[in-house]
C-alpha positions, 0 to 999 in steps of 0.5 A: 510535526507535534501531534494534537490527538484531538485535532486529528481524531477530528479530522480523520473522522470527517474523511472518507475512506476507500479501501481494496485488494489490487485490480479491485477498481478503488482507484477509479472508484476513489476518482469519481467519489473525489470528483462529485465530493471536490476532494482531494486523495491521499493515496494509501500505497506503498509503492505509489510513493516512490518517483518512476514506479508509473506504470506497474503501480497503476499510477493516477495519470497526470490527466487523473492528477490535473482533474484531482489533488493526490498526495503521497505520490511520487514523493521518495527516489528510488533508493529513499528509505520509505516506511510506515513511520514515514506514510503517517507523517506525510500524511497526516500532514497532507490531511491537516493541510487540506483540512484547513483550506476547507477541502474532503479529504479521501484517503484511497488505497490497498496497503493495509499496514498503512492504514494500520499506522496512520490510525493506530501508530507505528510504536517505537522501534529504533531508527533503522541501523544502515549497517546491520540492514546490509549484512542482513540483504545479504542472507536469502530470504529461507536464511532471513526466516530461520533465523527470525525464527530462532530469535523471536517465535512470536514475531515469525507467527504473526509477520507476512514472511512473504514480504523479505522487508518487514522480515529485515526490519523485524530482526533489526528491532530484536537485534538492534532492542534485545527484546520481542519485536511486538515490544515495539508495535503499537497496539494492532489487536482490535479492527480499525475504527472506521465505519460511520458510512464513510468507510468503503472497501471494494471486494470481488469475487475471487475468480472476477478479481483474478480475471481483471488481474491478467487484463491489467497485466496485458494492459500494463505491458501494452502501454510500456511496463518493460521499457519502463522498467528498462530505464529503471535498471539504469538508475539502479532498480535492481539495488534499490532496498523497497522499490525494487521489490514493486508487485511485477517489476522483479519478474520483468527485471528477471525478462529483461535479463535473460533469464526469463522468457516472456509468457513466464514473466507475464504468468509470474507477475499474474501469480504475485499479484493474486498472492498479493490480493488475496493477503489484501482481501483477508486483512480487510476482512479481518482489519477494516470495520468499513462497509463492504460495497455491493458488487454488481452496480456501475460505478455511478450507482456505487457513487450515489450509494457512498454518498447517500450512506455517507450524508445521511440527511 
């Protein structure tokens, strides 16, 4: 798709936007803002993408999907490379298109480097080498940072070393170009421009937050995470480079094999997503110029807020 700058700064600009770590609540949120705009959701989600990834991911439910349009869901297989580069295109091809036929458009979700590459763009790296992505799955993840370490100082500073695939994609790109993985970034330095009344991130407090992560842990194995995750492992989870990595299904894989008992499992998949929703609630801060919402009203107040802040009369 060749890009028109204008045409799209024009677009994004009339979208809304909501924003949060995971368990915030930005999902329903997101449903009951959709529903009194009549828009449509592109979903900001990294793992939301990928076709079986349901119930761990907090997928919108085919009920939420028939009362609302949502793109960007289920759109790559279990072993499909799926990246930054990748979301932005989609994406921006989902906006243009609802744009057209006169629809809002709310994007909706919780990976920042998404957010970061469909505002800002994602540089110009290489293309992904197969070859040298499998010698480098073969290293453990202490062997993978000592040597991003060795070979780009800057980039192990700056990347999430707790994320094993942006490490991997970091020493293709200086492996594969010779230069500083910053090289081929695009320029990330300065908070999106988002903040016209439109733009919403949710946030709680920690001990609040950390509380309704457990509740969504139990709620999610209630409702058949593990057997989900059962017939994953028979298409393969366990080799697939990015969906295997899913907040929560490793620790169930761990469970499912033996090697795990299941209060371990339930503690770990607790433990990794407080990590996670921490790294989400200190990137917004830092990254996402929207306005933070207030914490106590129903989602009905929020709704009428968002609106009211968002069509100033």
């Amino acid at each position: 798709m060749a890009e028109d700058p204008e045409q799209l700064r024009r677009v994004l600009e009339r979208a809304w936007w909501i924003a949060g770590p995971t368990a915030s609540g930005k999902s329903q949120l997101g449903m009951l803002l959709a529903q009194a705009l009549d828009a449509e959701i592109i979903s900001v989600d990294s793992m939301q993408v990928y076709r079986g990834l349901d119930i761990g991911t907090a997928k919108p439910s085919h009920a939420d999907q028939q009362q609302v349009r949502h793109h960007l869901i289920d759109v790559a297989d279990l072993h499909e490379p799926f990246d930054a580069a990748a979301f932005r295109r989609l994406a921006l091809e989902a906006a243009l298109e609802i744009d057209r036929r006169g629809k809002p458009i709310l994007f909706c979700g919780g990976t920042g480097f998404y957010f970061q590459a469909l505002l800002q763009g994602v540089g110009e790296g290489p293309s992904g080498d197969p070859m040298l992505r499998a010698h480098l799955r073969q290293w453990d993840d202490e062997q993978l940072k000592e040597k991003l370490r060795d070979l780009d100082p800057e980039a192990y500073q700056r990347i999430d070393l707790q994320n094993p695939r942006k490490v991997i994609r970091a020493l293709e790109v200086v492996v594969l170009t010779g230069r500083p993985f910053a090289d081929s970034q695009a320029d990330w330095s300065q908070p999106l421009p988002l903040g016209r009344g439109r733009c919403w991130i949710i946030d709680r407090p920690v001990e609040q937050l950390n509380e309704r992560i457990v509740q969504r842990v139990d709620e999610m194995l209630r409702d058949g995470w593990i057997e989900e995750t059962r017939q994953l492992m028979e298409r393969g989870l366990e080799s697939a480079p990015t969906a295997s990595k899913a907040i929560g299904y490793p620790q169930v894989v761990e469970y499912l094999s033996g090697r795990m008992g299941f209060d371990a499992m339930k503690r770990w998949i607790a433990i990794r997503t407080r990590q996670l929703a921490k790294r989400q609630r200190t990137w917004f801060r830092h990254q996402l110029s929207g306005s933070v919402l207030p914490q106590n009203p129903s989602l009905k107040a929020l709704v009428d807020h968002m609106l009211a802040q968002g069509n100033p009369s």
